[in-house]
SERO-4910 file (N, C-alpha, C, O; in steps of 0.05 Angstrom, whole numbers):
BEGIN
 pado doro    nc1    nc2    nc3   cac1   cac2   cac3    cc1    cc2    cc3    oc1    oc2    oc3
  Unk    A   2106   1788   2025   2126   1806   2038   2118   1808   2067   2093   1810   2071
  Unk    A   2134   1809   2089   2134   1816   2115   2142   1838   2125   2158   1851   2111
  Unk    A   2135   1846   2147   2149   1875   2162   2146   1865   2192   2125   1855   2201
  Unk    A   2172   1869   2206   2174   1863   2228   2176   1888   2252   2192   1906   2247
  Unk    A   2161   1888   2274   2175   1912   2300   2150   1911   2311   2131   1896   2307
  Unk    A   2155   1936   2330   2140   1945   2358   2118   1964   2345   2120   1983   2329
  Unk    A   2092   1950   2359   2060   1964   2348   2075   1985   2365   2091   1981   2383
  Unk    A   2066   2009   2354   2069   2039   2361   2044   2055   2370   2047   2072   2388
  Unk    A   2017   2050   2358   1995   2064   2359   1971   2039   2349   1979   2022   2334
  Unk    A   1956   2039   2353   1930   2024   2345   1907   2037   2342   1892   2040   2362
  Unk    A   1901   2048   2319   1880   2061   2313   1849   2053   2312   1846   2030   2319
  Unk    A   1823   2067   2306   1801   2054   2316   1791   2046   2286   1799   2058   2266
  Unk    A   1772   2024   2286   1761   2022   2257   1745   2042   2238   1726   2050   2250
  Unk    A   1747   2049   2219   1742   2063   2202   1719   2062   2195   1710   2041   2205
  Unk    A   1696   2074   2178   1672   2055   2168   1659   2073   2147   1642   2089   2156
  Unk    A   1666   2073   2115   1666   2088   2105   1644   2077   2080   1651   2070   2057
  Unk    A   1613   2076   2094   1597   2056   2071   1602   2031   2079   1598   2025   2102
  Unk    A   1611   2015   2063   1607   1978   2069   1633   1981   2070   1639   1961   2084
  Unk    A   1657   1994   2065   1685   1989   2069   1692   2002   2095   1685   2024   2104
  Unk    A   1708   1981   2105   1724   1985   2132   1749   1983   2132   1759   1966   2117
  Unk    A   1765   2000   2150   1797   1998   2151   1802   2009   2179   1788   2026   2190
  Unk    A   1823   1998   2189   1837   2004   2214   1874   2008   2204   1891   1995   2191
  Unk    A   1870   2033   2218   1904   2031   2207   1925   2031   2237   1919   2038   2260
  Unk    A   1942   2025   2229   1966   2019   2261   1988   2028   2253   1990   2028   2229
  Unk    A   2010   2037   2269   2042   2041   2268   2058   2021   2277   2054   2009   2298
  Unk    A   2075   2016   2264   2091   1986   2273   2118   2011   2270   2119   2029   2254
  Unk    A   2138   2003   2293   2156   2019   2289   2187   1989   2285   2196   1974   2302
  Unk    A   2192   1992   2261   2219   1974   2255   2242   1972   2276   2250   1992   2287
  Unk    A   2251   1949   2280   2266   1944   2293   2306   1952   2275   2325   1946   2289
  Unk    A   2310   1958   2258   2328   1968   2245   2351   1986   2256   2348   2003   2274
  Unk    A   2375   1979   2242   2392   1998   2252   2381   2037   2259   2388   2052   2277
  Unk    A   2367   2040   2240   2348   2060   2232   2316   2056   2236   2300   2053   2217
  Unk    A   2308   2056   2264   2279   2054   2259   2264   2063   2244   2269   2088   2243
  Unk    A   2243   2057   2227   2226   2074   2217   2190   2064   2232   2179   2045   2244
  Unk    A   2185   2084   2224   2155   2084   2238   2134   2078   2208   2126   2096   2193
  Unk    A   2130   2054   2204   2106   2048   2182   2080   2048   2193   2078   2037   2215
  Unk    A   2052   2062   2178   2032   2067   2185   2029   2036   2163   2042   2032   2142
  Unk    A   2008   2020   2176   2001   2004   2147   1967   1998   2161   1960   2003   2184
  Unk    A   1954   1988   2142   1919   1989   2145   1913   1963   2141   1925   1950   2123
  Unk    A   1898   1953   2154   1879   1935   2153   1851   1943   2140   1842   1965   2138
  Unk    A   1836   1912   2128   1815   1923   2106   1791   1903   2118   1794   1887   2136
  Unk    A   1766   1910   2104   1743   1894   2110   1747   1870   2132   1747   1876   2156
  Unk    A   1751   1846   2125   1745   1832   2150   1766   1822   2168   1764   1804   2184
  Unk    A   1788   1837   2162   1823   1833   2172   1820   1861   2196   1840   1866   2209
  Unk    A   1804   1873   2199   1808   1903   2214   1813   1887   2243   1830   1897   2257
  Unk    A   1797   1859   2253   1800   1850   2271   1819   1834   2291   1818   1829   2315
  Unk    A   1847   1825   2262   1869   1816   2268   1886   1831   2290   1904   1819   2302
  Unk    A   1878   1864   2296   1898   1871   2319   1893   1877   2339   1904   1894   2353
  Unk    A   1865   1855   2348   1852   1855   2377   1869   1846   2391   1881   1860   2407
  Unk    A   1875   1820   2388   1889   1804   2403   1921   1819   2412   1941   1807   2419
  Unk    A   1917   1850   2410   1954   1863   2405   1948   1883   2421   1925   1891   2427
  Unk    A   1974   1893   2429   1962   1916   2456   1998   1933   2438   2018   1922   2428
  Unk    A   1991   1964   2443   2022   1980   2444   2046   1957   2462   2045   1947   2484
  Unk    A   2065   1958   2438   2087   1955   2441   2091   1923   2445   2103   1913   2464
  Unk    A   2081   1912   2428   2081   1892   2427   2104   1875   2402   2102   1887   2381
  Unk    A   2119   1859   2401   2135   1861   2373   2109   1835   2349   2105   1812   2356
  Unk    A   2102   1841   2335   2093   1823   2314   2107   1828   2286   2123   1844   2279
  Unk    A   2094   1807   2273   2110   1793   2241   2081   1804   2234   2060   1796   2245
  Unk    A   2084   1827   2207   2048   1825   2190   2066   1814   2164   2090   1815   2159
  Unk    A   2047   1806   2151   2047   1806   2123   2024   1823   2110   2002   1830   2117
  Unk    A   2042   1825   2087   2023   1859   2071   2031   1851   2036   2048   1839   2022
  Unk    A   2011   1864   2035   2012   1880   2012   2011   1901   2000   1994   1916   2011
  Unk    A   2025   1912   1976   2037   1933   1979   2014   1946   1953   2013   1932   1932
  Unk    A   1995   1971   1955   1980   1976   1937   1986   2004   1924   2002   2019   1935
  Unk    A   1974   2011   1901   1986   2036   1893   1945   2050   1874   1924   2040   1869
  Unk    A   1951   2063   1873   1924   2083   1862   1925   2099   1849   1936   2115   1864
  Unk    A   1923   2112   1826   1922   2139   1805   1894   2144   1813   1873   2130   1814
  Unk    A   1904   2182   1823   1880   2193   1821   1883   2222   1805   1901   2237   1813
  Unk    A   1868   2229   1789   1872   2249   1770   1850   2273   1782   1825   2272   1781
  Unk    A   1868   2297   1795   1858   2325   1803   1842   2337   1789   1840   2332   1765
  Unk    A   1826   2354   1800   1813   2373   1780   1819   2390   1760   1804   2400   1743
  Unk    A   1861   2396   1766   1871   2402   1751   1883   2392   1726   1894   2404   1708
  Unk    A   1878   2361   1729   1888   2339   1701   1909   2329   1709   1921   2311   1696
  Unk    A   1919   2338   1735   1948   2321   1744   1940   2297   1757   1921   2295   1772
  Unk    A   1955   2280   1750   1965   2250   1764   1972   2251   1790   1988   2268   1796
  Unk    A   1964   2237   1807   1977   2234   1829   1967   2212   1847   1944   2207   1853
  Unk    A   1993   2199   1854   1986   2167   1861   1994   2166   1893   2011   2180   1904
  Unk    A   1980   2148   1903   1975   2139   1928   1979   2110   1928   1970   2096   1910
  Unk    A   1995   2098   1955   2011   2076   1962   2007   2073   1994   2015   2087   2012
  Unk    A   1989   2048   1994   1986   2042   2026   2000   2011   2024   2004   1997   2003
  Unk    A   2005   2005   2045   2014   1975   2061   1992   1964   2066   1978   1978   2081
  Unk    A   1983   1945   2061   1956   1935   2071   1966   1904   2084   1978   1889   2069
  Unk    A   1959   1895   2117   1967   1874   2129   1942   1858   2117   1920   1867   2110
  Unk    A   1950   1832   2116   1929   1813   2118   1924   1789   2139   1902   1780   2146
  Unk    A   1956   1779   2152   1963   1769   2171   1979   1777   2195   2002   1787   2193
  Unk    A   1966   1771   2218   1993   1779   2236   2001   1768   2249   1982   1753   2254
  Unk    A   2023   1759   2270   2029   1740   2287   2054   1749   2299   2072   1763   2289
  Unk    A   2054   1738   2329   2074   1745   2345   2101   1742   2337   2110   1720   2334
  Unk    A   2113   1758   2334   2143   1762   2329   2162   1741   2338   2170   1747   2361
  Unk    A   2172   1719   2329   2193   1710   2350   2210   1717   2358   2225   1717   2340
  Unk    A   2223   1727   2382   2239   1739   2384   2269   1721   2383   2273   1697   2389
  Unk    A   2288   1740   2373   2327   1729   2363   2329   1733   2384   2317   1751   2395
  Unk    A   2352   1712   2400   2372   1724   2426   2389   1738   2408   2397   1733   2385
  Unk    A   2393   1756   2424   2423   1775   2414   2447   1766   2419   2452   1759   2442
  Unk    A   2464   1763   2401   2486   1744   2405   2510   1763   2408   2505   1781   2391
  Unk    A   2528   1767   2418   2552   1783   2430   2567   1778   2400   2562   1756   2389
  Unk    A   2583   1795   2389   2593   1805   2368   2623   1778   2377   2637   1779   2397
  Unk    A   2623   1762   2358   2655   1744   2357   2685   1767   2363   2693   1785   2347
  Unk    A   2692   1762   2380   2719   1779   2388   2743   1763   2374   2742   1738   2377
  Unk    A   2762   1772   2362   2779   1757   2341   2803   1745   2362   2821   1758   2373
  Unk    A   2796   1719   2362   2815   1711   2376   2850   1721   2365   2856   1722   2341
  Unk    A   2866   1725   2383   2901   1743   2369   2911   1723   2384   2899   1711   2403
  Unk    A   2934   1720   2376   2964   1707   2391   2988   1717   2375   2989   1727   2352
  Unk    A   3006   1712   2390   3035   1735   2371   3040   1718   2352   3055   1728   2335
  Unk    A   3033   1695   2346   3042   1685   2315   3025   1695   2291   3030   1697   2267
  Unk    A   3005   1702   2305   2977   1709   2278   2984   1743   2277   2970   1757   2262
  Unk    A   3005   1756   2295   3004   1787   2297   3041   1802   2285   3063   1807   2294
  Unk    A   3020   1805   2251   3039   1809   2235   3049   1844   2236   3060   1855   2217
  Unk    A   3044   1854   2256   3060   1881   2257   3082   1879   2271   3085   1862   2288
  Unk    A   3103   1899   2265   3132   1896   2274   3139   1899   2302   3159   1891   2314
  Unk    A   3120   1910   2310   3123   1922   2343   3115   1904   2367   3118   1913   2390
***
């Protein structure tokens, strides 16, 4: 799976024991932007050197999920994005919306 848009934030590496993670904001390019936090892991934390804010890149991820059971006996699960690759976005030319070509034979109202 892929997620495409504009790095938003670039966070610093993490270092929690022998595991490491860096997490970043990619904000979607969509009719509806959304702002995805997604994380980088052990030896991928280094993939978003080469990236500065506001940059557009292509990550690929994976999508993870976790059960963790409270002290109260409840369930409750946790879901991160994890990138493994990333690479410069190509950018689409924006193409001007087709205007419907009319002529009075094709214009079936009475008026």
């Amino acid at each position: 799976m892929e997620l495409q848009g504009k790095i938003k934030t670039i966070g610093e590496t993490q270092t929690y024991g022998t595991f490491q993670k860096r997490e970043f904001i990619l904000t979607t390019a969509d009719q509806y932007p959304q702002d995805i936090q997604l994380e980088l892991h052990q030896d991928k934390v280094d993939l978003i050197n080469s990236y500065k804010v506001g940059d557009d890149i292509k990550v690929s991820i994976n999508i993870r999920g976790k059960e963790w059971i409270n002290p109260e006996g409840v369930a409750k699960y946790f879901n991160s994005i994890v990138g493994w690759r990333i690479e410069k976005a190509e950018e689409t030319p924006q193409q001007e919306p087709a205007q419907p070509i009319m002529n009075e034979q094709q214009d079936d109202l009475p008026f």
